[in-house]
C-alpha positions as CSV (number, residue, x, y, z in Angstrom):
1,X,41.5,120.5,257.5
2,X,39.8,117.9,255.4
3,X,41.6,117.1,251.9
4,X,39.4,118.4,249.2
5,X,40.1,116.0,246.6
6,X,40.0,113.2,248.7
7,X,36.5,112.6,247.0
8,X,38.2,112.6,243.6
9,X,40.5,110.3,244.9
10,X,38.1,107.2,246.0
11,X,36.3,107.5,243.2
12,X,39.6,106.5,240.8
13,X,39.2,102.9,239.8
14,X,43.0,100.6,239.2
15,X,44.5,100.5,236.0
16,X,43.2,97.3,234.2
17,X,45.8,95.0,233.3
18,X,47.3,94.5,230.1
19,X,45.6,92.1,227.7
20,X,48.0,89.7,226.1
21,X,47.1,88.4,222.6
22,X,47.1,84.9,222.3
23,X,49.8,84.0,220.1
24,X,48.0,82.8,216.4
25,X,47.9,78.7,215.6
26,X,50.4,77.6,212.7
27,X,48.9,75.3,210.8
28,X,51.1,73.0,209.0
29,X,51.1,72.6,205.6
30,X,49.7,69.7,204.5
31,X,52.3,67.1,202.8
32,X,51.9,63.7,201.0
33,X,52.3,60.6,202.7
34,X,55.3,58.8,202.2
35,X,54.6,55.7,200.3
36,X,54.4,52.2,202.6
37,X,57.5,50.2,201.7
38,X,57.2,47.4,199.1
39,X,58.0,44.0,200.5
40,X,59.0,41.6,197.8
41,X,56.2,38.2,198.4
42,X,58.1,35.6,200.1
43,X,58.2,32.7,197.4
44,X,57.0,29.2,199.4
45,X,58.8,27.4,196.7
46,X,61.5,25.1,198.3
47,X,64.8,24.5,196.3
48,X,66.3,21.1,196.1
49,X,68.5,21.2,193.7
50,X,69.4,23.2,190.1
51,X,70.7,22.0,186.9
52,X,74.0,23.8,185.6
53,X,73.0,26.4,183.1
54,X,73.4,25.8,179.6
55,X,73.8,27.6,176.4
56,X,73.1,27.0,172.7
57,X,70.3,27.3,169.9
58,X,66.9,26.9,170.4
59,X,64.8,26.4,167.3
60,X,62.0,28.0,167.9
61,X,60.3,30.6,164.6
62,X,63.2,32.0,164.3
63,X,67.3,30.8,166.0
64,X,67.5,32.3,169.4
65,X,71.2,32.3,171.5
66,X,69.6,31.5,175.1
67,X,70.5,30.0,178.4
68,X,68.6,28.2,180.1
69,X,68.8,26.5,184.0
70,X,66.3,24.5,185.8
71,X,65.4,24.4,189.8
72,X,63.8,21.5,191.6
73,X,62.1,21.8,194.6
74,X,58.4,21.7,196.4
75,X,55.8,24.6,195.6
76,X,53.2,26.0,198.2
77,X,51.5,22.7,198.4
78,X,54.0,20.4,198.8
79,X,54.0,19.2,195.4
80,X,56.8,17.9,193.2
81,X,57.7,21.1,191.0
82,X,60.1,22.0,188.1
83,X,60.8,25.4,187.1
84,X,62.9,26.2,184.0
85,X,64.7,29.7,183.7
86,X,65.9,31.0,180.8
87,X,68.0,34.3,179.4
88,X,69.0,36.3,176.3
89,X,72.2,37.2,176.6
90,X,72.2,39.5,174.1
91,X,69.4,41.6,176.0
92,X,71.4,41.7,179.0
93,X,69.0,41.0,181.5
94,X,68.4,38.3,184.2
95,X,66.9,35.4,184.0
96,X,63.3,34.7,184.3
97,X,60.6,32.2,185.1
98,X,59.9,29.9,181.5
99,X,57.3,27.6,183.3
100,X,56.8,25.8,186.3
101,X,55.5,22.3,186.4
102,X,54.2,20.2,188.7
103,X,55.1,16.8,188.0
104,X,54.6,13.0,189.2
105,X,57.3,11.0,190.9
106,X,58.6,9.2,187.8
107,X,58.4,12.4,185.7
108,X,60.8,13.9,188.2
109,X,63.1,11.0,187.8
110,X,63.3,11.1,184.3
111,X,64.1,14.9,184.4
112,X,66.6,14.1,186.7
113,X,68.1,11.4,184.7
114,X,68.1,13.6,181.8
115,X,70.0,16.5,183.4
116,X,71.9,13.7,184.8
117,X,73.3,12.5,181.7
118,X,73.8,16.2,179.7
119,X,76.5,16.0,182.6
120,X,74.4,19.4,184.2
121,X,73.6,17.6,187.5
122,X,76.3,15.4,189.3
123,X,75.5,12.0,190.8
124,X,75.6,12.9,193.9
125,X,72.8,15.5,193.8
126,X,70.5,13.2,191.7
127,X,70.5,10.8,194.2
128,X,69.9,13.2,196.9
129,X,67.0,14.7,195.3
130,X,65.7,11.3,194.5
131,X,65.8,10.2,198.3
132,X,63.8,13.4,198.9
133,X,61.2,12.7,196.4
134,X,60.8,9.3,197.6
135,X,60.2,10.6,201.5
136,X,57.8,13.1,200.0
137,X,55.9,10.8,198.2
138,X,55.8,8.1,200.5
139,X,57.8,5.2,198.8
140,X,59.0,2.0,199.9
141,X,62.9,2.0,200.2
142,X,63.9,-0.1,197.1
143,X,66.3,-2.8,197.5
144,X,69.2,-1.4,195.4
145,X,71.2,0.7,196.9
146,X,72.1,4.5,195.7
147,X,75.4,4.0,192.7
148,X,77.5,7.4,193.3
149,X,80.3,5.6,191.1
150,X,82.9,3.0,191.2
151,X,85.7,2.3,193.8
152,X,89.2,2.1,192.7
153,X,89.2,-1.7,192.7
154,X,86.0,-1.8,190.5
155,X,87.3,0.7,187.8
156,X,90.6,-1.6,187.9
157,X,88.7,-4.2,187.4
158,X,86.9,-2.7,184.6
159,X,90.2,-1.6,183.0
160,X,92.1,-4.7,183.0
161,X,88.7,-6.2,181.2
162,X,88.9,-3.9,178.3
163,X,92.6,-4.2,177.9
164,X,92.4,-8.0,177.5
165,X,90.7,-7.6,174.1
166,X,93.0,-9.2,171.2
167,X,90.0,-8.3,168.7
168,X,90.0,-4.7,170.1
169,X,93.0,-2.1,170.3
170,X,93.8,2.1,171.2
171,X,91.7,2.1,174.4
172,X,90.9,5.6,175.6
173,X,89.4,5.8,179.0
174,X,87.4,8.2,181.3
175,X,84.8,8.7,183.8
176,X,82.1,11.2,184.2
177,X,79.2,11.1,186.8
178,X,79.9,7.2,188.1
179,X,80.2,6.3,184.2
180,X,83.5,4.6,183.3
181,X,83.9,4.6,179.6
182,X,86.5,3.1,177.0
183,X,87.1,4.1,173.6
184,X,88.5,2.0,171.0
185,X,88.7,0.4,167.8
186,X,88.5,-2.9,166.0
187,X,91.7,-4.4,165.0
188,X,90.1,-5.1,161.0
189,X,88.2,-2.5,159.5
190,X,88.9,0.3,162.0
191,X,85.7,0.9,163.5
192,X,85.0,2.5,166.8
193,X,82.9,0.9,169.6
194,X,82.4,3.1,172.9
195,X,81.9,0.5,176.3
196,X,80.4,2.4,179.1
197,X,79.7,0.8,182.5
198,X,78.0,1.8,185.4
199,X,75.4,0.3,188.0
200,X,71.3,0.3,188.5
201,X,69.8,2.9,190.0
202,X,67.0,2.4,192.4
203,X,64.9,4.1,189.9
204,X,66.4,3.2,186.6
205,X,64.9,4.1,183.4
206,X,65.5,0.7,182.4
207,X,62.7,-0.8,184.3
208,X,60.2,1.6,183.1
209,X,58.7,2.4,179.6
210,X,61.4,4.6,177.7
211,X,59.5,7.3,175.2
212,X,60.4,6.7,171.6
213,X,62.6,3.7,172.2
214,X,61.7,0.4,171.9
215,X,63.5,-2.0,174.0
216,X,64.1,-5.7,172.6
217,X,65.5,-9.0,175.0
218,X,67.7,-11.0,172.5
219,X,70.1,-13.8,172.8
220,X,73.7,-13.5,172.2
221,X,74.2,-15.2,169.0
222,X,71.7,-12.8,167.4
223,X,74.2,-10.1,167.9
224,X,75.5,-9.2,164.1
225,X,78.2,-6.9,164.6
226,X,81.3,-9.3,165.0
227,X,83.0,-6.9,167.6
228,X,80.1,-6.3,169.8
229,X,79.5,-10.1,170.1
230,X,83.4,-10.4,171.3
231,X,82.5,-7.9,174.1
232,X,79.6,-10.2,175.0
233,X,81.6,-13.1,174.9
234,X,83.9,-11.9,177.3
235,X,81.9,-10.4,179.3
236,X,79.8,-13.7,179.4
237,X,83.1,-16.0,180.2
238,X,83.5,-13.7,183.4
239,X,80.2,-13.3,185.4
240,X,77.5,-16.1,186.8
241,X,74.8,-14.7,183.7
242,X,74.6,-12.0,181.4
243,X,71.1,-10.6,179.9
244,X,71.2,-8.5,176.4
245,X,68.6,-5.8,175.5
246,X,68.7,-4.0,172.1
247,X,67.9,-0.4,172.7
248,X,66.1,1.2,169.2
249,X,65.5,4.9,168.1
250,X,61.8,4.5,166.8
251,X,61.8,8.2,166.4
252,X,65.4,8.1,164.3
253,X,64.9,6.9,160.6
254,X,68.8,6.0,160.4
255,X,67.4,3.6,163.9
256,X,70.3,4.0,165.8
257,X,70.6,1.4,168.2
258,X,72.5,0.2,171.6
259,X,73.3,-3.2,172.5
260,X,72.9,-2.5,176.7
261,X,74.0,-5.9,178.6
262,X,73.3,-6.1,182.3
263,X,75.9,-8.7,183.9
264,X,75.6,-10.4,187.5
265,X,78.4,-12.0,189.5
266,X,81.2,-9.7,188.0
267,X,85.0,-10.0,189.2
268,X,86.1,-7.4,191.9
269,X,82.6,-5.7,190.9
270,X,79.7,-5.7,193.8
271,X,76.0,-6.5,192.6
272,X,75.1,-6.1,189.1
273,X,76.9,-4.0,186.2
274,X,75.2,-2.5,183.5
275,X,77.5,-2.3,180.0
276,X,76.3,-0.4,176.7
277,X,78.0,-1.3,173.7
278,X,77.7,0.6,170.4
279,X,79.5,2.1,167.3
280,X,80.9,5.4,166.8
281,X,77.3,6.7,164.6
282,X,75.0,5.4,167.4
283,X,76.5,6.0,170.3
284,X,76.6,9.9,170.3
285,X,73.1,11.0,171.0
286,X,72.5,8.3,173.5
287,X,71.9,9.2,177.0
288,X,73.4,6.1,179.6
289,X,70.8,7.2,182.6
290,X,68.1,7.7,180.8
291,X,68.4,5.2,178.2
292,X,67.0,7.2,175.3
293,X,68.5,9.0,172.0
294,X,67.9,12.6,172.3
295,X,70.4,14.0,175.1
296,X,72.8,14.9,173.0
């Protein structure tokens, strides 16, 4: 017997399968970019040397306490550069940028010298600075040699010069930055003369023009001061020749003035010494590298 509902059964169609819902796309939230990070400029400038920082009183409008450094070098260009840094302490911050010069060879030197004689560069480092310069600026090698200070023999020799005095008495000695100095007075009249010797430089202010100083070749016997012409005297009876130049404040009206004699052939002493002679009011202000009156 056929099944009567086999009809109904061909006719069934499969259960479809189940549709699955695609899950729904999360879109992010946007956010803020984070910031690209800052990178300090790299500064071309190329230090050589700095000058020891130094406090005091700048008159300016009004007195300001300051400290103040400066920093030799090269810039970007290769030029010879000077920048000057300063601080108030009082504000508690760091230092910052005054200036920044570019400067010729012999206005670096006389920087230098400067610096040299406020005792804020050492002898040492001008020298090195100076050879530097030179290379950069393509100079012949001068003849003299570099003076980083006496040898024990030469400030021996130097000592048992100023001891022999019989017109002089209470010698004080030092040295600073190749300088050897003597303090002392006169045996009449108590006055104080300051000797101070050193050596040439390769690039010494004293062959070069000197702003606001005037610089005068005399002979010994125009010396006036009584002591000073005993220290020439000496010094004469001891070395092959001996040249005297009055140094003069033209921008001082009290004119203060150094007697600077440069001496060849001196015992125990190798090549030529340079000695500055003056009293106790004109000595103070006067810078023995640089060979002027306002570095003190």
């Amino acid at each position: 017997m056929k099944n009567p509902f086999k009809f109904f059964r061909s006719s069934e169609k499969p259960n479809p399968e189940p549709i699955v819902e695609a899950p729904e796309e999360v879109i992010p939230e946007p956010t803020d970019p984070e910031p690209p990070i800052e990178q300090e400029p790299v500064d071309p400038f190329v230090e050589w040397c700095r000058s020891q920082i130094r406090g005091g009183i700048e008159r300016r409008e009004r007195n300001d306490i300051f400290e103040a450094y400066n920093v030799y070098g090269v810039d970007e260009q290769n030029r010879l550069t000077c920048r000057r840094y300063h601080r108030y302490p009082e504000h508690e911050r760091d230092f910052d940028l005054s200036y920044s010069r570019t400067l010729s060879f012999d206005e670096l030197n006389r920087r230098l010298l400067s610096d040299l004689d406020k005792g804020d560069i050492k002898l040492p480092v001008y020298n090195d600075c100076i050879a530097k310069a030179r290379e950069l600026c393509d100079l012949p090698l001068p003849e003299a040699k570099d003076f980083n200070g006496f040898s024990e023999d030469e400030t021996s020799a130097l000592h048992d010069f100023c001891e022999a005095f019989d017109t002089l008495t209470d010698q004080e000695y030092r040295t600073a930055d190749g300088v050897f100095c003597c303090a002392c007075r006169s045996v009449v009249g108590d006055e104080m003369l300051n000797l101070r010797f050193r050596k040439p430089l390769p690039h010494d202010a004293l062959n070069g023009e000197i702003a606001g100083v005037s610089k005068t070749p005399i002979e010994g016997y125009d010396i006036e001061s009584l002591w000073i012409m005993g220290v020439y005297n000496r010094l004469r009876e001891q070395c092959q020749s001996c040249r005297v130049t009055v140094l003069t404040s033209e921008w001082s009206l009290a004119k203060e003035s150094v007697f600077l004699m440069q001496a060849e052939g001196f015992p125990s002493v190798d090549g030529s010494l340079l000695l500055a002679v003056a009293d106790e009011a004109s000595f103070p202000r006067f810078g023995f590298y640089s060979l002027d009156f306002t570095n003190k």
